[in-house]
C-alpha positions as CSV (number, residue, x, y, z in Angstrom):
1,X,135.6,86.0,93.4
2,X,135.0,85.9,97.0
3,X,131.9,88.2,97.7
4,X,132.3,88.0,101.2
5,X,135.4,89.3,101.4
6,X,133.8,92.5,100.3
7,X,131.3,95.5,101.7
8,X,129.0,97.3,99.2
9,X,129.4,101.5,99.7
10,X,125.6,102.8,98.4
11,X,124.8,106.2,98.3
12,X,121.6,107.4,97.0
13,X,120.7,110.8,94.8
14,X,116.4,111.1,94.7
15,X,115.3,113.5,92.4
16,X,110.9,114.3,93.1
17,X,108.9,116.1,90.9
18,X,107.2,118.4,93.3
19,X,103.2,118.5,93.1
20,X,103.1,122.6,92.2
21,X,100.4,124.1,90.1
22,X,103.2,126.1,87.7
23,X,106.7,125.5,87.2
24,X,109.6,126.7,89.6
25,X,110.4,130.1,87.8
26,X,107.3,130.9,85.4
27,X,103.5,130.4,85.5
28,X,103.3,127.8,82.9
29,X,101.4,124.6,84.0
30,X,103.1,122.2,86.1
31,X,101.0,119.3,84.3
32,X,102.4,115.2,82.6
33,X,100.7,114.1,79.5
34,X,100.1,117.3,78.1
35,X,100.5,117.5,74.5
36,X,104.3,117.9,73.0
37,X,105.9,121.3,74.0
38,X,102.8,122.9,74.7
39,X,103.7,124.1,78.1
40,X,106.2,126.2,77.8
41,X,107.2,130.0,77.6
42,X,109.8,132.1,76.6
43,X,111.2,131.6,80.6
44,X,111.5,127.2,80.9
45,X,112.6,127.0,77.1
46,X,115.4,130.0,77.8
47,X,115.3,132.5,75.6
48,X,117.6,135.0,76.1
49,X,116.5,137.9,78.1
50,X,113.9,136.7,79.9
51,X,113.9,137.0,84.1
52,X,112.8,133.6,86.4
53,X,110.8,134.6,89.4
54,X,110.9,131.9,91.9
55,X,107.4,129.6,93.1
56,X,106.9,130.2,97.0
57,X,105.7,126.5,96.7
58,X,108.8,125.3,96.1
59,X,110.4,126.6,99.1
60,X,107.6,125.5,101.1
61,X,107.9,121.9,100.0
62,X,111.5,122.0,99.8
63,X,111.3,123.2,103.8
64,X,108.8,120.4,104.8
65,X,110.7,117.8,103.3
66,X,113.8,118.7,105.5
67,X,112.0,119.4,108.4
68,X,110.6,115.3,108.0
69,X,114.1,114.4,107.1
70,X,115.5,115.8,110.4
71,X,117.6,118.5,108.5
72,X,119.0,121.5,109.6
73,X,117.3,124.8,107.3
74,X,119.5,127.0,106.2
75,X,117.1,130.3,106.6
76,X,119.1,132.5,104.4
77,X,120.9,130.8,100.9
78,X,120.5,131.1,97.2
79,X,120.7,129.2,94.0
80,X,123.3,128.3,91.3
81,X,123.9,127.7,87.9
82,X,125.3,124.7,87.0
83,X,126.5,124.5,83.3
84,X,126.7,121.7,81.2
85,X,125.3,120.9,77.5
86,X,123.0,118.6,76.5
87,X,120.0,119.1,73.9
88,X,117.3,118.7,76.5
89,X,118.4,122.0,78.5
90,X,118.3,124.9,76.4
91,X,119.9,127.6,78.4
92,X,122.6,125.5,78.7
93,X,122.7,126.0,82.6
94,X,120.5,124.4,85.2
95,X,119.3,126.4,88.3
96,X,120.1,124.9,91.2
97,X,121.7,124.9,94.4
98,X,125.6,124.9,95.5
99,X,127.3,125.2,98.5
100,X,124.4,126.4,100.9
101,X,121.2,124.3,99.9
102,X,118.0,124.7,102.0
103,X,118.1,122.1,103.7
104,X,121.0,119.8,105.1
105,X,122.4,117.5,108.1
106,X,119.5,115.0,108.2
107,X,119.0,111.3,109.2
108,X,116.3,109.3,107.6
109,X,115.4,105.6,110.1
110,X,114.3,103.1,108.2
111,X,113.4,99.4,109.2
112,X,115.2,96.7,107.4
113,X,113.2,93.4,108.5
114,X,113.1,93.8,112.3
115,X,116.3,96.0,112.4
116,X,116.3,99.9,112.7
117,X,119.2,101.7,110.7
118,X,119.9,105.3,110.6
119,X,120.8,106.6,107.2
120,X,122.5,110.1,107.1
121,X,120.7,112.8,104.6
122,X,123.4,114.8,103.5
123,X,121.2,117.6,102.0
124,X,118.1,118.4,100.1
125,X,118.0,121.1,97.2
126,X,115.7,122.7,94.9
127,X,116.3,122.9,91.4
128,X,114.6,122.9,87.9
129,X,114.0,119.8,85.7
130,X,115.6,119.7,81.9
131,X,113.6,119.0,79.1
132,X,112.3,115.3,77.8
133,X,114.4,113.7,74.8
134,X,112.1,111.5,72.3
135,X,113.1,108.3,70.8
136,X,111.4,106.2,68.4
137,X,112.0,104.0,66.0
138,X,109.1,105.8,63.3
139,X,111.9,108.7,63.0
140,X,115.6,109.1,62.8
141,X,117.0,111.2,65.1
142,X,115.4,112.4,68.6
143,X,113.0,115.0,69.3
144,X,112.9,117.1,72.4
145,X,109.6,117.7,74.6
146,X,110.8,121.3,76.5
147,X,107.2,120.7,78.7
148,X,109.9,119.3,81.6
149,X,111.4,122.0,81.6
150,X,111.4,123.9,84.8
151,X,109.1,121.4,86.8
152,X,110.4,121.9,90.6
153,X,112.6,118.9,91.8
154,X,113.8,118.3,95.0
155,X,117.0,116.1,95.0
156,X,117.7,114.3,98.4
157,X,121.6,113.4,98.8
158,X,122.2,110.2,101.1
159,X,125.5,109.9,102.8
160,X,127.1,106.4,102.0
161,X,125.6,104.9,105.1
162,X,123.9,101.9,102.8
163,X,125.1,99.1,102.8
164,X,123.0,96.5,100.4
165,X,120.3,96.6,97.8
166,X,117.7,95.7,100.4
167,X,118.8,98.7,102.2
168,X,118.4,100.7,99.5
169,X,115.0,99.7,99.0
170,X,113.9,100.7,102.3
171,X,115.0,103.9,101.8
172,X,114.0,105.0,98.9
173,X,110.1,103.4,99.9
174,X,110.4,105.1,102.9
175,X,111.0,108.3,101.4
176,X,108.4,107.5,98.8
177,X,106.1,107.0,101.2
178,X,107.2,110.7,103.2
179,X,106.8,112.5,100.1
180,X,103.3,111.1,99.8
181,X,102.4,112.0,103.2
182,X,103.1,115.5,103.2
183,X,101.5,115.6,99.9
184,X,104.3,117.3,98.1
185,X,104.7,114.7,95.2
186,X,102.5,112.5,93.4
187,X,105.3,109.9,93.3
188,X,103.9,108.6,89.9
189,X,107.5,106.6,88.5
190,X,106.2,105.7,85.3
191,X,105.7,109.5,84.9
192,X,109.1,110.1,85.8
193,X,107.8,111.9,89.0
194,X,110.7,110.2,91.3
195,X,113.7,108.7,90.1
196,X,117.1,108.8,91.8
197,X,121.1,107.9,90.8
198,X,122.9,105.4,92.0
199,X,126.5,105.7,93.6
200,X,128.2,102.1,94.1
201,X,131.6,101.4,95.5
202,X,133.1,98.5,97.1
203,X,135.8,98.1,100.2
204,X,137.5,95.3,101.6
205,X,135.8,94.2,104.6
206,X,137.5,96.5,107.9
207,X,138.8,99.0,105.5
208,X,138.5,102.5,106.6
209,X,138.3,103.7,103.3
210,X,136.0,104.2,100.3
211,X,136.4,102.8,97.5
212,X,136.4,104.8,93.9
213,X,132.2,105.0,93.2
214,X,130.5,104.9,90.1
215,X,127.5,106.7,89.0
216,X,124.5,105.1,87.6
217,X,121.9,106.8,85.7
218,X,118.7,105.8,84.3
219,X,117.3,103.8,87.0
220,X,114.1,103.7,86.5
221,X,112.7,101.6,89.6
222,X,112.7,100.8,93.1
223,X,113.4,96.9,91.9
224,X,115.8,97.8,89.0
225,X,117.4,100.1,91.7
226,X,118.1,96.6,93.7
227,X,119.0,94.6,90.9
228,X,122.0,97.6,89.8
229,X,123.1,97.8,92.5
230,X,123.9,93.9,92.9
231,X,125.3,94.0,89.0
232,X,127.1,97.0,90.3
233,X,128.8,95.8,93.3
234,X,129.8,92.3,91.1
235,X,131.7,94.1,88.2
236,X,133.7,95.9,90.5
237,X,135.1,93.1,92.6
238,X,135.4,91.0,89.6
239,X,137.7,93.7,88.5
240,X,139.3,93.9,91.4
241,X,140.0,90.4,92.0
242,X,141.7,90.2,88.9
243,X,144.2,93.0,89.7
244,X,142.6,96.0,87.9
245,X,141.4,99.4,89.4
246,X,137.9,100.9,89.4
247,X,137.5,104.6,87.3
248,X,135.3,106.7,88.5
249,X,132.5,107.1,85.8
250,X,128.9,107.6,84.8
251,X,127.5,104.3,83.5
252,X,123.7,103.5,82.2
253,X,121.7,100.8,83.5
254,X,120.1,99.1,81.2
255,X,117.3,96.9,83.2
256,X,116.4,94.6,80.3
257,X,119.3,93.3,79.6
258,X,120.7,93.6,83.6
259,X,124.2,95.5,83.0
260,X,125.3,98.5,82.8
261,X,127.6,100.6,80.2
262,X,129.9,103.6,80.0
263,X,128.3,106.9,79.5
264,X,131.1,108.9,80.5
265,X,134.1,109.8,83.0
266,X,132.5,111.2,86.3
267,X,132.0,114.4,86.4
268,X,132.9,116.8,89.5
269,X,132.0,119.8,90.6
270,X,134.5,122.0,89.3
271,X,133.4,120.5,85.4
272,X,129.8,122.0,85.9
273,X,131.5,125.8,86.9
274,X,129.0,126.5,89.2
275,X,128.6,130.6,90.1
276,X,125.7,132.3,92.0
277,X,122.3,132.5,90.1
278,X,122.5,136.4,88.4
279,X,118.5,136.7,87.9
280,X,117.7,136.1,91.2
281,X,117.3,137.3,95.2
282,X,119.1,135.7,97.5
283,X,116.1,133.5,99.3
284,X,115.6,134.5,103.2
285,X,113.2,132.7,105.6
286,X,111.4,134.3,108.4
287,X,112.2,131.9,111.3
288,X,108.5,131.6,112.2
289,X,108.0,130.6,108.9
290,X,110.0,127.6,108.9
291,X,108.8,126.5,112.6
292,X,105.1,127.1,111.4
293,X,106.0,124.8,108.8
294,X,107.4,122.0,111.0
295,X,104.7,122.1,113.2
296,X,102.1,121.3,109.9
297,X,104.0,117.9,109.6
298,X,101.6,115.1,109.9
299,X,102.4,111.6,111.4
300,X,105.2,110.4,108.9
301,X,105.0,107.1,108.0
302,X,107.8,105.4,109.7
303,X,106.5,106.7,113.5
304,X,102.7,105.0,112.2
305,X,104.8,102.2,111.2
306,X,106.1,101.5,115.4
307,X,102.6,102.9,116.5
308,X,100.3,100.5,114.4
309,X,102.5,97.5,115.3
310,X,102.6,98.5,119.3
311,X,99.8,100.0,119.9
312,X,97.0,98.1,117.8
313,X,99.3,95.1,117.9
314,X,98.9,94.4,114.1
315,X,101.7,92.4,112.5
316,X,104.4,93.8,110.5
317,X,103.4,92.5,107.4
318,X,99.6,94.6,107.6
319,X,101.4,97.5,109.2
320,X,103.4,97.4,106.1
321,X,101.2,97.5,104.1
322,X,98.5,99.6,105.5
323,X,101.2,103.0,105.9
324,X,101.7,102.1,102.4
325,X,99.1,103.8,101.6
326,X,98.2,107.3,102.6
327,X,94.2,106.5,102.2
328,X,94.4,102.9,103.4
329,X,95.5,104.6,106.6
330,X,93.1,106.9,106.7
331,X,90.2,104.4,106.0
332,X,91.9,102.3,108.8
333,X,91.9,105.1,111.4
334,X,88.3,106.8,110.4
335,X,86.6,103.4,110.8
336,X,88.7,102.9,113.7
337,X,87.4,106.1,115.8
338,X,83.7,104.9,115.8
339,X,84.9,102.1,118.2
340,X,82.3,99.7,117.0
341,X,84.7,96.8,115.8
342,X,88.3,95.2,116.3
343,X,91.7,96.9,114.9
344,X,92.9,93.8,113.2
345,X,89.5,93.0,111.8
346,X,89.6,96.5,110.4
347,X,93.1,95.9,109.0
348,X,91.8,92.4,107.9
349,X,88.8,94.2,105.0
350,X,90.9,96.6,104.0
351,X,94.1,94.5,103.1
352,X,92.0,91.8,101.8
353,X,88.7,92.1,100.2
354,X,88.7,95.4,100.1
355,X,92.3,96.0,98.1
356,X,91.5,92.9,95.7
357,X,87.9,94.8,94.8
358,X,90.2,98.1,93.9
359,X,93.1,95.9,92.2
360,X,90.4,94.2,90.0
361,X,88.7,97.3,89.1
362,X,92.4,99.3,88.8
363,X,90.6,101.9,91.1
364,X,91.4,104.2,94.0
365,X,89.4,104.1,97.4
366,X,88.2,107.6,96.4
367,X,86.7,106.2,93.7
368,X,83.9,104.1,95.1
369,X,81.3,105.1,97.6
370,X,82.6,103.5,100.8
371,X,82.6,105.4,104.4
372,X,83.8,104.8,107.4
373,X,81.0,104.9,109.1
374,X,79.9,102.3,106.5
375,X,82.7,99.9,106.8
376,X,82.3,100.3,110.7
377,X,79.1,98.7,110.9
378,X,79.6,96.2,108.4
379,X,82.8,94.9,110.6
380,X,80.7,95.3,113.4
381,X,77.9,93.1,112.1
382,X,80.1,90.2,111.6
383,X,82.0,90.7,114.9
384,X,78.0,90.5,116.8
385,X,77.2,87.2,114.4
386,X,74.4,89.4,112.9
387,X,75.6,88.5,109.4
388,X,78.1,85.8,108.7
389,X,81.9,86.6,107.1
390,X,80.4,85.5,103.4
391,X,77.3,87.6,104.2
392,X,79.5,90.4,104.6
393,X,81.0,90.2,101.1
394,X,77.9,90.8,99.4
395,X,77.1,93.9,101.4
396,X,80.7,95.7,100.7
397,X,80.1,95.0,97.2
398,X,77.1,97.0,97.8
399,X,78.4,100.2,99.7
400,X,81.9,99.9,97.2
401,X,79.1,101.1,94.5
402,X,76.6,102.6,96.9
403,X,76.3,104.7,100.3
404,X,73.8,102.8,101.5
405,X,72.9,101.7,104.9
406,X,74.3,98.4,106.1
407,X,71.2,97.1,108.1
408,X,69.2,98.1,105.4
409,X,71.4,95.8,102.7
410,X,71.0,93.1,105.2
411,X,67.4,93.2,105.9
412,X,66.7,94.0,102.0
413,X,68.6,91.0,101.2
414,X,67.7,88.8,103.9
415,X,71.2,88.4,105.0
416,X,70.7,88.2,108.8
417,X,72.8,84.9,110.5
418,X,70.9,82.4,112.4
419,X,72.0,82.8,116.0
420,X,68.8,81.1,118.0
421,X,71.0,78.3,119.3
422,X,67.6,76.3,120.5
423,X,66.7,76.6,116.3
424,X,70.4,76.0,115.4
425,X,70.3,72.5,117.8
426,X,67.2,71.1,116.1
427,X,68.8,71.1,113.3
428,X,72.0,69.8,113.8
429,X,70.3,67.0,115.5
430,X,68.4,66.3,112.0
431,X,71.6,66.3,109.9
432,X,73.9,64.1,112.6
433,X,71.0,61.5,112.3
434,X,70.6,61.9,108.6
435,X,74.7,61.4,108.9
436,X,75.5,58.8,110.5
437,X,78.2,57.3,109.0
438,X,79.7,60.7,108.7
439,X,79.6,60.5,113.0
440,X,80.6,56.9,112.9
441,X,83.8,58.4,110.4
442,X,84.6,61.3,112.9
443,X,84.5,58.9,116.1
444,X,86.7,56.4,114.1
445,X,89.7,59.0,114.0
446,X,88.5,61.1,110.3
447,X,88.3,64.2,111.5
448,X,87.8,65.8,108.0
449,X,84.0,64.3,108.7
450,X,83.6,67.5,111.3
451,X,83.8,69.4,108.0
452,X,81.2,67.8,106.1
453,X,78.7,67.6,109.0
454,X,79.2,72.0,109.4
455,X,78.7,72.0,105.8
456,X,75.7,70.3,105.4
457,X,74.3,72.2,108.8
458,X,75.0,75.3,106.7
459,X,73.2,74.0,103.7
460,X,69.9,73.0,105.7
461,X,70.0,76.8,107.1
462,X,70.3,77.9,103.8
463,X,73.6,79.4,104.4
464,X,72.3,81.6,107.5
465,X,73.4,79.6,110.4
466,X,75.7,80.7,112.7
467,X,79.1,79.3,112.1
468,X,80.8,79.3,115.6
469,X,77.1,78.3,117.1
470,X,76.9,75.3,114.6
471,X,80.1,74.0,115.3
472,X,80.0,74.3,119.3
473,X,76.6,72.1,118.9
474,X,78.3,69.7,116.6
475,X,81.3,69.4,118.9
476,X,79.1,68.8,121.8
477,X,76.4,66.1,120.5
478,X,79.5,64.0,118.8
479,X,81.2,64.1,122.2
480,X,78.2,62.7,124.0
């Protein structure tokens, strides 16, 4: 098998749990982890003659999403049933949307290492979630949890613009991260809250066209995404290369044991006998309506992305990481606007001691007492020598628990950095005499004896001198 010889076709299908109060078409609580089947009415668990009534949320969510996606919003369409049977969907039919879905046409850019690529978004529709099968190995037989049923999912359609795993990855993060940021989806993938189908075909490099794609389902991360699609992309040209043809199917990923299998033939659209939803209005959208909503977008993450990296000069790498995070971000720019202390210092905390303080203690930022205003001074304490970088560690361990003054923890803790260079230069003088083979060492070409002398400067000061100060004095006296 010659992989070269080959391109990989990826399209993407993203289902997201929208972040409603109630369900798309009743009132029962839009809530995971609530006890078996215990949200759910006559409406989600479709018994026969009851009416759905559609959530305004959805729409609005559904329209926000598009408008970040670059979509065109289709102000007047309407929703479908689309029939199949499975024992996790009780009315045997699925509402969702057709041939006109709210929103379609779109591009989503994403970066993939230093390069920019434009992925097309084919559409976005809304639609209700099925039920929750249960397997376990205490029963025989599976049981089914109908509190699913009828959560509000969006499901973004790619176009087959994606053209490796790594590609993949940065889309699907990048539109983890939008969904975050217009606060429309909790995002939670071990709740089941995102989760997306995999289409994978292969061509011969320069061929115009597609190859036949397959369809996997239950891919349950952003990683196992990556490592189908590579298994994926493999089988197929291994089945090429040795003469056969590729049928277009539905296979299971399996990412423990890193293959797939046959679930079934693919289905199209015709096999789901899609006709126009019965029970309800056709939906119609005041154009105001969906302008106000564009206009409510906040900055998505892929423009803070360009803007961190070019305006505050940050690498890539803390860029990253920082729009990762909705409230890392907004830590970063609140402590930011009291202009006391340096982006990348800023950057520097919250990346580093700051995110290993909430890994260790599995917490969120909104979980601990720290400000801005806090953090501000504390960064600007060590950036004026007031308090030395180690200093500064035992005072955000204070305002993490506390919202406590910073000069106060310093002066309560006698924290405050020796800066009085004539004080600093008496002492150095003691330890370099105290030292001398140490200076003898340095002079001699060991330059791992600068090391020792700082340290034991540091030691005699009780940990309080001035780092920078120490070493300019050391620098000069063993020059001299």
């Amino acid at each position: 098998m010659n992989r070269n010889d080959y391109e990989i076709v990826v399209g993407l299908e993203v289902h997201a749990e929208l972040s409603t109060e109630s369900k798309i078409f009743c009132s029962c609580k839009n809530k995971f982890g609530l006890e078996v089947n215990s949200q759910c009415c006559p409406i989600c668990s479709g018994m026969p003659g009851t009416l759905p009534t559609l959530n305004e949320k959805v729409v609005e969510y559904a329209v926000k999403m598009g408008h970040a996606l670059h979509c065109s919003i289709n102000r007047i369409c309407k929703q479908d049933r689309k029939n199949y049977f499975y024992p996790d969907l009780p009315k045997a039919y699925q509402i969702s949307q057709f041939d006109i879905p709210l929103c379609e046409n779109g591009f989503l850019d994403i970066m993939v290492g230093e390069e920019q690529k434009r992925i097309g978004v084919t559409r976005i529709h809304i639609e209700e979630d099925a039920g929750k099968l249960i397997h376990d190995d205490s029963f025989d037989g599976s049981l089914v949890d109908f509190n699913r049923c009828g959560v509000p999912l969006i499901e973004i359609v790619s176009e087959p613009d994606i053209r490796s795993a790594e590609e993949a990855k940065a889309y699907l993060d990048t539109i983890r991260q939008i969904l975050q940021y217009l606060d429309i989806s909790d995002c939670k993938m071990q709740e089941g809250s995102i989760r997306c189908d995999v289409n994978v075909s292969v061509r011969k490099k320069g061929s115009a066209e597609f190859g036949t794609r397959c369809e996997m389902k239950n891919v349950n991360s952003f990683s196992a995404t990556m490592r189908a699609i590579e298994y994926e992309a493999n089988r197929q040209i291994e089945v090429l290369e040795a003469g056969g043809t590729i049928d277009q199917e539905t296979r299971r990923w399996d990412d423990g044991k890193g293959q797939n299998f046959v679930l079934r033939s693919k289905e199209d659209a015709h096999d789901y006998r899609y006709f126009p939803e019965p029970d309800l209005l056709t939906i119609v959208l005041d154009e105001d309506y969906v302008e106000g909503l564009k206009n409510e977008l906040p900055e998505l993450p892929n423009v803070k992305l360009a803007r961190y990296m070019k305006e505050f000069r940050l690498p890539r790498a803390d860029a990253d990481l920082l729009v990762d995070s909705v409230e890392k971000c907004k830590l970063f720019e609140e402590t930011l606007a009291f202009g006391k202390c340096q982006p990348k210092n800023i950057a520097n905390w919250i990346l580093g001691d700051i995110s290993k303080i909430l890994n260790d203690g599995n917490k969120q930022l909104s979980d601990t007492a720290l400000t801005p205003k806090n953090l501000a001074e504390l960064i600007e304490s060590i950036e004026k020598g007031t308090i030395s970088n180690t200093a500064g560690k035992t005072v955000l361990d204070v305002i993490i628990a506390e919202d406590k003054n910073v000069a106060g923890i310093i002066s309560e803790k006698g924290l405050a950095q020796i800066s009085d260079t004539a004080a600093l230069e008496e002492i150095v003088k003691e330890v370099l005499a105290a030292n001398q083979k140490s200076v003898d060492d340095y002079k001699g070409g060991k330059t791992n004896a600068f090391g020792f002398l700082v340290g034991q400067c540091m030691k005699a000061t009780k940990g309080k001198g001035n780092p920078g100060i120490i070493k300019d004095l050391i620098t000069k006296y063993l020059n001299q």
